[in-house]
C-alpha positions in Angstrom: 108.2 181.5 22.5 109.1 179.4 25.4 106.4 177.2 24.8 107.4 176.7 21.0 110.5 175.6 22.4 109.8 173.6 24.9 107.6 171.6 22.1 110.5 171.5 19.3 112.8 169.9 22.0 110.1 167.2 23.2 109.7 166.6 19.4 113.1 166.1 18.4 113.9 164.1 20.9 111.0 161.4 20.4 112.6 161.9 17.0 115.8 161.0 17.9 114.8 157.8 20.4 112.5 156.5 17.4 115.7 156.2 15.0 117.7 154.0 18.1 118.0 151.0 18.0 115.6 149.5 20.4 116.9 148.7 23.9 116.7 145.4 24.7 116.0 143.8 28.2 117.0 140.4 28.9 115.6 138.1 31.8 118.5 136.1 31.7 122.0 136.6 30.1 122.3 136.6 26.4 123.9 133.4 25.0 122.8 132.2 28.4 126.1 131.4 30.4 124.0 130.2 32.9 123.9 126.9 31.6 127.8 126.4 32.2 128.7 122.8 32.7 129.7 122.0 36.4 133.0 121.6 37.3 133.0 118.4 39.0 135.6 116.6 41.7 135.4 113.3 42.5 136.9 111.9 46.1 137.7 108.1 46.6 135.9 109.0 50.1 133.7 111.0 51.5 131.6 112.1 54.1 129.5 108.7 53.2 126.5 107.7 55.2 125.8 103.9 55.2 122.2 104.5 56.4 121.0 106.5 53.5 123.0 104.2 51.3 121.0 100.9 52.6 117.9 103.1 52.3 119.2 104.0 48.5 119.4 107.9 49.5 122.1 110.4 48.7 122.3 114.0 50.6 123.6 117.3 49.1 124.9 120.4 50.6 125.3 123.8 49.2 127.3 126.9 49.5 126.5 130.3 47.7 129.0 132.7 46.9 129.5 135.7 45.1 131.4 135.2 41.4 133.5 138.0 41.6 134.1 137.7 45.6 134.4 134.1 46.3 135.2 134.6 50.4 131.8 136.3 50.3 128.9 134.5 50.8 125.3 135.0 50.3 122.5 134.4 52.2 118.4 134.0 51.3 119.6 132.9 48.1 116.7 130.3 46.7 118.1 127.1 45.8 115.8 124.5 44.0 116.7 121.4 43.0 114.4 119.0 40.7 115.0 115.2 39.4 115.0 114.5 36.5 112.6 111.5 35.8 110.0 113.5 38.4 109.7 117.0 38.0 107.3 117.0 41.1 109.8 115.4 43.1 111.6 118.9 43.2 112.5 120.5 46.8 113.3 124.1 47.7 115.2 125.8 50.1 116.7 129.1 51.3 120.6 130.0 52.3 121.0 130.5 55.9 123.4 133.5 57.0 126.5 131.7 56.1 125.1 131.2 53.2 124.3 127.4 52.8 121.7 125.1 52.2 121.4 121.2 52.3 118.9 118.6 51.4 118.9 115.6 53.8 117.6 112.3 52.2 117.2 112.5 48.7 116.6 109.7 45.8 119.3 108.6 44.0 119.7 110.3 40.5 120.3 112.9 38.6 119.1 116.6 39.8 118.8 119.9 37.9 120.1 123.1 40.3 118.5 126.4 39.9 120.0 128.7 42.4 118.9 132.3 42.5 119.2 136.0 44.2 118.1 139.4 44.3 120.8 141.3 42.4 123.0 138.1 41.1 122.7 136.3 38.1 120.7 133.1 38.0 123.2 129.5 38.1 121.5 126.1 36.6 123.2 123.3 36.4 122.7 119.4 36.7 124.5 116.4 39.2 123.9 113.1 40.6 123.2 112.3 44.0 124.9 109.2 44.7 123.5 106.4 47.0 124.9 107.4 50.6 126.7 109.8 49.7 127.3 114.0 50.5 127.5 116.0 47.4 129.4 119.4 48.2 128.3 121.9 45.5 129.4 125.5 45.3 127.7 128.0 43.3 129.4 131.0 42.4 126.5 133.7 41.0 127.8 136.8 39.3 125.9 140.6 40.3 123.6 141.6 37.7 123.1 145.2 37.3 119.6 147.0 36.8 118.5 149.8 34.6 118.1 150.1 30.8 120.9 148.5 29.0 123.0 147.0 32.0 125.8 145.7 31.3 125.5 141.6 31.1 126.1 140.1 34.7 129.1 138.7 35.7 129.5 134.9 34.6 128.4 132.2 36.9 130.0 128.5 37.5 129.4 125.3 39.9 131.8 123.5 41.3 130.4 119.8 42.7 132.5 117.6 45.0 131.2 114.1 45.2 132.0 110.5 45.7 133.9 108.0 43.2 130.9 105.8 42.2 131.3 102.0 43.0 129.7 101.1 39.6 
């Protein structure tokens, strides 16, 4: 009798999961708020650096924090960063334990950000390094949860600080 049981209940539960709707997983967030525009500040001056500018090089320098917890930063956070016109132009780098990163001497143009974390969110974004110039950007990634059905991770945003361009 135990065993007939046992069997019903296995049954109708496979039952009941079948007729659910199926659970979906996502890789990244639906409607993808990743891709959330920068929110970009521009200085008359800045920390400019006439030596990469003759040499027609920018710098840029990153912070990564959490979304929700903006005094908290994060480190071993990958940050990669690719030109546009050469994808194999692209450099990576980790977050120290204050949780920034920087690129010394890189061509002038415009760059697509990924930045990404164990537990967070992914953040993409695009910006222009500017000849001579030190591009602050601050990434803000939201926690993702795990399991089936998380809830969708908390949303992510840049904020860029760069130089008035002479052109």
């Amino acid at each position: 009798m135990r065993k007939i049981t046992h069997t019903l209940c296995v049954v109708l539960l496979m039952a009941c999961s079948a007729r659910q709707a199926p659970v979906q997983v996502y890789t990244e967030p639906p409607q993808d708020p990743v891709y959330r525009p920068a929110e970009v500040i521009v200085r008359n001056t800045s920390w400019e650096d006439p030596e990469l500018a003759a040499k027609g090089l920018g710098r840029m320098e990153f912070v990564v924090r959490v979304s929700g917890r903006p005094a908290q930063t994060i480190s071993q956070a990958l940050v990669d960063v690719r030109h546009v016109r050469d994808a194999g132009r692209g450099k990576r780098a980790s977050t120290n334990d204050r949780g920034v990163a920087t690129f010394d001497s890189l061509a002038v143009g415009r760059y697509q950000l990924t930045v990404r974390a164990i537990g967070y969110a992914s953040a993409k974004s695009e910006m222009i390094v500017l000849p001579g110039c030190r591009t602050d950007i601050e990434v803000y990634i939201g926690v993702q949860a795990l399991g089936l059905a998380p809830p969708p991770p908390e949303p992510s945003h840049t904020r860029v600080t760069t130089c008035r361009s002479n052109k």
